[in-house]
C-alpha positions in Angstrom: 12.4 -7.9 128.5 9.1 -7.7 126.7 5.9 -8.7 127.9 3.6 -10.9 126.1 1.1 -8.5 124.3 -2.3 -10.9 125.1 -2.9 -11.0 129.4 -3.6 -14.3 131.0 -7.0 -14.5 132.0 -8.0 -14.7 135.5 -9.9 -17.1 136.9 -13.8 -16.0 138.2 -12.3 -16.7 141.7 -9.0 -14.7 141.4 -11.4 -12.4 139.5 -13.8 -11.7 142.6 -10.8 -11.2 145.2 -9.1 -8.3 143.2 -12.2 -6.7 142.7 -13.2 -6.7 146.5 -9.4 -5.8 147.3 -10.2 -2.5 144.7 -13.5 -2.2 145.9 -12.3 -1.9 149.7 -9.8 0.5 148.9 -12.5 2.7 147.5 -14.5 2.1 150.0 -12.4 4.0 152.2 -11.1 7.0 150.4 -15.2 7.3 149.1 -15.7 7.6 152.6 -13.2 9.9 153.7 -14.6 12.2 151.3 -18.6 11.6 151.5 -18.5 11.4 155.6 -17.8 15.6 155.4 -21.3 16.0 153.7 -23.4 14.8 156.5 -21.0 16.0 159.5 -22.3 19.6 157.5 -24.4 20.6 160.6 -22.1 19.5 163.4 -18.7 21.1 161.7 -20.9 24.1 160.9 -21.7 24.3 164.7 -18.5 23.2 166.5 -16.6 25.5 164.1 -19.1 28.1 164.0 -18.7 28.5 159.8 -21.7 29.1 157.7 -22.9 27.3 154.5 -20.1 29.4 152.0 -17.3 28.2 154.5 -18.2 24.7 154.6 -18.7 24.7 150.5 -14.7 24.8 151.0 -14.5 22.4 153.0 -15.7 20.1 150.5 -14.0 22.0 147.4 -10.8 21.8 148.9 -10.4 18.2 148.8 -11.6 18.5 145.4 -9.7 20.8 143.7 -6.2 19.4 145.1 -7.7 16.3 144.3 -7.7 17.7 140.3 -4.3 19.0 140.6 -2.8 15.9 141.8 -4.7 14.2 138.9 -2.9 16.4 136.4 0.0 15.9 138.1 -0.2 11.8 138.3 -1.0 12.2 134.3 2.4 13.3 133.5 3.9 10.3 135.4 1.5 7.6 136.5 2.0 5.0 133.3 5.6 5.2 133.9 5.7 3.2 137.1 4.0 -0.5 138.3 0.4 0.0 139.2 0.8 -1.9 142.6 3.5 0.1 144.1 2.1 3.5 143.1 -1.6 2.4 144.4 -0.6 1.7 147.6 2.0 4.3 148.1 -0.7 6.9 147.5 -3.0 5.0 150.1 -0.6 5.1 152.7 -0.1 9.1 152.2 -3.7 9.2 152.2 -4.2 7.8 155.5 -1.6 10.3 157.4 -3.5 13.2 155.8 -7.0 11.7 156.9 -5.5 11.4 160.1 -4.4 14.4 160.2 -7.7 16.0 159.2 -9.2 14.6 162.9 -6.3 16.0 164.6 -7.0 19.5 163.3 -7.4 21.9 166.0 -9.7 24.1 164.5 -11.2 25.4 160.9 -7.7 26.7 159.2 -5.7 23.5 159.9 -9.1 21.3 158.9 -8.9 23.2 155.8 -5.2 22.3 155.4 -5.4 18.7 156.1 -8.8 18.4 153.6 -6.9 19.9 150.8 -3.6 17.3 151.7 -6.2 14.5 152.0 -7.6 15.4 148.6 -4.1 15.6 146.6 -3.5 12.0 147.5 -7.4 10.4 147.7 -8.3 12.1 144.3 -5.9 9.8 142.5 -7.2 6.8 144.1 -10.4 6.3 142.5 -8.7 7.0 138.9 -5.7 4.4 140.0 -8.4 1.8 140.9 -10.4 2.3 137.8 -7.4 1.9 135.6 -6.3 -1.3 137.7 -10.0 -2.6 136.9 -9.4 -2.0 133.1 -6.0 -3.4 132.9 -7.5 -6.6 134.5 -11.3 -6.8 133.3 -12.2 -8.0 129.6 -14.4 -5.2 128.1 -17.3 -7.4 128.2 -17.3 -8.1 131.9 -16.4 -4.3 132.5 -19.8 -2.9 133.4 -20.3 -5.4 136.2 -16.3 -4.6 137.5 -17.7 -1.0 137.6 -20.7 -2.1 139.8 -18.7 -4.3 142.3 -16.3 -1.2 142.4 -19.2 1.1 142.7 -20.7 -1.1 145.4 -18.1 0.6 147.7 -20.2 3.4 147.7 -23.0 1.9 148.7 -21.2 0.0 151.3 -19.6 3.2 152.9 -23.8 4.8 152.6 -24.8 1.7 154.2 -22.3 0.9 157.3 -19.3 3.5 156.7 -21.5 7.2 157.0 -23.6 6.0 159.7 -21.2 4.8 161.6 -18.9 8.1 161.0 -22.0 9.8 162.5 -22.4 7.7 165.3 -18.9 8.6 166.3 -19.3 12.0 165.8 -22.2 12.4 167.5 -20.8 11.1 170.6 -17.4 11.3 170.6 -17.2 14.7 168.5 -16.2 15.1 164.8 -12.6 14.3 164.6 -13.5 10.5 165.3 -14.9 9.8 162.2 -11.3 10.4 160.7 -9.3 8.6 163.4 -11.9 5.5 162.3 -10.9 6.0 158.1 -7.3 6.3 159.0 -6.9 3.0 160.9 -9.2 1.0 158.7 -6.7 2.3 155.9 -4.2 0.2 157.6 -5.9 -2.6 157.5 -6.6 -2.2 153.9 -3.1 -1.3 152.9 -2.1 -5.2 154.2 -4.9 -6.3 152.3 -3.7 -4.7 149.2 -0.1 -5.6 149.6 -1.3 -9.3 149.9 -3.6 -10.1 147.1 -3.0 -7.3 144.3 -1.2 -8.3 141.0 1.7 -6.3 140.2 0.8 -4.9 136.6 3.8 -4.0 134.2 2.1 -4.9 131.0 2.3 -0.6 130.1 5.6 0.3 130.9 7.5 1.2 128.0 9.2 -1.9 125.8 10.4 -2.7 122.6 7.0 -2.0 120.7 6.5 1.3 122.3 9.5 3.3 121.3 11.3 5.4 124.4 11.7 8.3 122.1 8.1 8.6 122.1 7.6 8.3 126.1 10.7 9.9 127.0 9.0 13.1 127.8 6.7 13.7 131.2 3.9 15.5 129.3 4.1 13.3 126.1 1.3 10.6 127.2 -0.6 13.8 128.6 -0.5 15.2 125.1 -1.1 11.9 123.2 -4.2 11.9 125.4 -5.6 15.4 124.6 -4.6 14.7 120.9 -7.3 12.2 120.9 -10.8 13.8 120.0 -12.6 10.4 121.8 -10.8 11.3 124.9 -11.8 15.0 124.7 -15.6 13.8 124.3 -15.2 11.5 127.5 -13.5 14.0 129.7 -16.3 16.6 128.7 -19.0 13.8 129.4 -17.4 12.7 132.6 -17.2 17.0 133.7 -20.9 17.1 132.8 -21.8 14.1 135.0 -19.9 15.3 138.1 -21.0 19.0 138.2 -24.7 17.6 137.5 -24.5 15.3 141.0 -21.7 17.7 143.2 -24.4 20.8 143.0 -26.6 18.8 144.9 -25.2 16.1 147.4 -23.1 18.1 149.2 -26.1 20.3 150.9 -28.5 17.4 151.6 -28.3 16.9 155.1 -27.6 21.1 155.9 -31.1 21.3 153.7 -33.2 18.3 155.1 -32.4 19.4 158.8 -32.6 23.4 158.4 -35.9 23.3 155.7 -37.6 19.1 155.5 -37.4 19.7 159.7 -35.1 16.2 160.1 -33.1 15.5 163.5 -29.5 15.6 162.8 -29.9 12.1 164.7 -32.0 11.1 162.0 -29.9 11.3 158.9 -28.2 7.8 159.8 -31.4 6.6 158.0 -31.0 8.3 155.2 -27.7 7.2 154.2 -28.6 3.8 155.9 -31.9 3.1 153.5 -30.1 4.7 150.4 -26.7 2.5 150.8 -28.5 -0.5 151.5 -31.0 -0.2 148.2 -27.5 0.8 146.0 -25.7 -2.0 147.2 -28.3 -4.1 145.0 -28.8 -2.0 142.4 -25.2 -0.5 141.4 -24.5 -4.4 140.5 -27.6 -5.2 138.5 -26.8 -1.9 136.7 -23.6 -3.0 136.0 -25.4 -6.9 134.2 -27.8 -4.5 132.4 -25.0 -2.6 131.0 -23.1 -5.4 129.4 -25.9 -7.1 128.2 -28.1 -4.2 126.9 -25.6 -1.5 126.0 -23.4 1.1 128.3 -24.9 3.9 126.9 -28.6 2.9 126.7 -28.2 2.3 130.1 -26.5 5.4 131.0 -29.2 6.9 129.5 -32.1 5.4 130.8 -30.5 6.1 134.3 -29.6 9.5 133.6 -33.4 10.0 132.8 -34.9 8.6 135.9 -32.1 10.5 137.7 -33.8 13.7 137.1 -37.0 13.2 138.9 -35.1 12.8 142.3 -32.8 15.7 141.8 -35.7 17.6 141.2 -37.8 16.5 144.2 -35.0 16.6 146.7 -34.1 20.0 145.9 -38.0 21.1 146.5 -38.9 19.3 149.6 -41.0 21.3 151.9 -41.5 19.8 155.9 -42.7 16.0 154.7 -42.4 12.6 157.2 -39.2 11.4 158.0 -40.3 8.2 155.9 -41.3 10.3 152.9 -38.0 12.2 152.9 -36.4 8.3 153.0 -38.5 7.3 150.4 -37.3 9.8 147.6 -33.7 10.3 149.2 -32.9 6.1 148.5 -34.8 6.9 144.6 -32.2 9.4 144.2 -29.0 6.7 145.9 -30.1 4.5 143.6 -30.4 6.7 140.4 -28.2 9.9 141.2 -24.9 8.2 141.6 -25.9 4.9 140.5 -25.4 7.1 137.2 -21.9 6.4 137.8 -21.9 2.5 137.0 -22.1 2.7 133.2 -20.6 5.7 132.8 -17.3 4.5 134.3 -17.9 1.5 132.2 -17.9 3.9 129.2 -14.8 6.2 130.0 -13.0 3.2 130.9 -13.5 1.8 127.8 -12.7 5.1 125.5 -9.1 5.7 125.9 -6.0 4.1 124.1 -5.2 1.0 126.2 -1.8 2.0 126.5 -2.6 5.5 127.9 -5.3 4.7 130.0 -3.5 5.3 133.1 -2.4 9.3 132.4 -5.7 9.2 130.8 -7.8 8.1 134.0 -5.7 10.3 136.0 -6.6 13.2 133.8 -10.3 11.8 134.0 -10.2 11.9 138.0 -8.4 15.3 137.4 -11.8 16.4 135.3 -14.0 14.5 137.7 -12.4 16.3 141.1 -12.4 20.0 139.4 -15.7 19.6 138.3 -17.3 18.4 141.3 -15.2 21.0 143.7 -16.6 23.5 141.4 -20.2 22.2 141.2 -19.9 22.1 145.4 -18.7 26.1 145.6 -21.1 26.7 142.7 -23.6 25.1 145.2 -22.5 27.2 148.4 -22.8 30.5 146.7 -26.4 29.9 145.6 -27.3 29.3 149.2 -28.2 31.0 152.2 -29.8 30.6 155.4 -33.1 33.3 155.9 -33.6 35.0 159.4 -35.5 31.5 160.0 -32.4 29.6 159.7 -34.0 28.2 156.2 -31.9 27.3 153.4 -32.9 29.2 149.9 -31.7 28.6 146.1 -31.2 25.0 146.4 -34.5 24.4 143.8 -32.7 26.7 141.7 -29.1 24.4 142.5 -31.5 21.2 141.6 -32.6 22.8 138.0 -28.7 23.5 137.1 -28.0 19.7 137.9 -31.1 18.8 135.6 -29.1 20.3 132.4 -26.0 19.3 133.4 -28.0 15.6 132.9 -29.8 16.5 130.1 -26.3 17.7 128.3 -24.7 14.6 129.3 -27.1 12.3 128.1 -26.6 14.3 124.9 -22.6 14.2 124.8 -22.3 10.7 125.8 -23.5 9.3 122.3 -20.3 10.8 120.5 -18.1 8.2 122.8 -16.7 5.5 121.5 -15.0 2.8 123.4 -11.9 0.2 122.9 -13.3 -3.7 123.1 -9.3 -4.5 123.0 -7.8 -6.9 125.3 -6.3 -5.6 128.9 -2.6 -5.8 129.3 -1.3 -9.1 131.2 -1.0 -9.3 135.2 2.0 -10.1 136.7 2.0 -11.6 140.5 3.8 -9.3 142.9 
């Protein structure tokens, strides 16, 4: 049977609960992933690794994460949006589960990887849900109620996750994620559409679909989607060199208490929660890309001072560390806005799965990237990370560059179906 090519729209209400049902799910697989960064010092100790073997730690969710992406390319338009979304939750709640029953680094390294090839393809799923649902011209604020999951999981999630790990040891934090994905996989089962409009019908021959890699080619065959995926690679690596050594620098060079980093996280989520959705307004109001840009800009003073701090007060260090929440991956905002928006409406499924594919590889490369230009001195300092801040600065300035040769699809999203 065909589907009616025009969507019916939903209702501001309707509107709000989908996007906080999205926004929840990312919420927990963006803080499966960003609770390893701060645990750095504790895993580090407990496991008694150094900086290159916790690099992996964070690249290995990364780069299964990219190969799952591929994978879910060749596949991930041809089934209903609902079903696969929360099948892939589920699967990523045993392996986050599994990651704080690990007995030691090997198995931790394991259940990362597992916990990557199933949470990689989340944050592309949700953001292709958000664009089959959201009008183009309401798309920049979807992005920042999505991207306010982020700084929800800064602001409650992270702190929290170190709470437990400081007194209960690390693998708490991950018992935590797994059960609150249980919760959220009810949620999701409850009140998410089930979304058919793609699937193959009568105006979208079979002949054409009938092969796996055939919506993977029809997406590389497309020189706007090259430019995105190129843009999208640039952003990653810029942030990933970067982030992932934070707390290991702040604590081993700035002088911080490991008990102090909640604050960190704490300040920084709670100013993003604000800001990520007032980026998003600017962005349909003034232009995705002047706003990328203007972000992007700003971006580059923080990268550069965080990367350079010498021993400064804890509130100094919270001062430029919540400037760089708010600008670093508050990037993010209009530049999902922007990808979204670029691809073919009917591919942008195998297209956002190749995107979270380019996103995963590029930041698991930007994280061992990072590693390898650090080391700890015989005073236990960290050195190379001003030289790992100046490689993020032309990653940004190359993106700001690249992202002017996008252009994006004002079309109509594809209808919603009730489950």
């Amino acid at each position: 049977m065909n589907l009616p090519s025009h969507p019916q729209p939903l209702d501001p209400a309707r509107e709000r609960v989908l996007l906080l049902t999205l926004a929840g799910i990312q919420f927990a697989h963006i803080l499966d992933f960003m609770v390893m960064m701060p645990l750095g010092p504790i895993l580090m100790r407990e496991l008694h690794v150094g900086t290159h073997e916790f690099g992996l730690l964070v690249s290995a969710y990364t780069f299964t994460a990219a190969f799952t992406g591929v994978l879910a390319a060749a596949f991930v338009d041809r089934f209903e949006r609902k079903r696969l979304l929360l099948s892939m939750f589920a699967l990523f709640s045993v392996a986050t589960l599994a990651c704080g029953l690990a007995p030691g680094y090997g198995t931790l390294l394991l259940a990362r990887g597992t916990a990557g090839a199933f949470g990689g393809v989340l944050g592309s799923m949700v953001q292709t849900m958000v664009g089959d649902l959201i009008p183009f011209e309401r798309r920049g604020r979807a992005s920042g109620t999505i991207m306010s999951a982020f700084s929800l999981s800064t602001v409650a999630g992270v702190p929290l996750s170190l709470y437990l790990a400081n007194h209960f040891g690390w693998r708490f934090p991950f018992i935590f994620i797994a059960a609150l994905c249980c919760a959220l996989l009810l949620l999701g089962w409850k009140m998410l559409p089930a979304l058919r409009g793609h699937l193959p019908t009568a105006t979208v021959g079979e002949a054409e679909r009938a092969h796996p890699l055939s919506a993977m080619l029809a997406v590389l065959r497309d020189a706007n989607h090259l430019r995105a995926l190129v843009f999208m690679a640039l952003l990653m690596f810029s942030g990933f060199t970067v982030i992932p050594y934070i707390t290991i620098y702040v604590t081993a060079n700035v002088g911080i208490p490991q008990e102090d980093i909640p604050l960190i996280y704490l300040f920084g989520g709670c100013a993003t929660f604000f800001s990520s959705r007032l980026v998003g307004r600017l962005a349909d109001a003034h232009g995705k890309i002047r706003v990328y840009r203007l972000m992007a800009l700003c971006s580059m003073v923080p990268l550069l001072i965080v990367t350079h701090l010498g021993p400064v007060p804890l509130w100094l260090l919270i001062l430029w560390t919540t400037v760089f929440f708010i600008f670093v991956p508050g990037r993010m905002v209009p530049a999902m806005a922007i990808v979204t928006s670029a691809v073919q409406p009917r591919l942008r499924g195998t297209f956002l799965s190749m995107n979270g594919a380019v996103q995963q590889l590029a930041s698991g490369g930007a994280s061992y990237l990072g590693g390898a230009l650090l080391a700890a001195d015989a005073s236990g300092h960290i050195a190379g990370y001003g030289m790992v801040g100046y490689l993020a600065i032309g990653a940004t300035l190359a993106a700001m560059v690249f992202v002017g040769q996008i252009q994006m699809h004002t079309g109509a999203p594809p209808i919603a179906r009730k489950a």
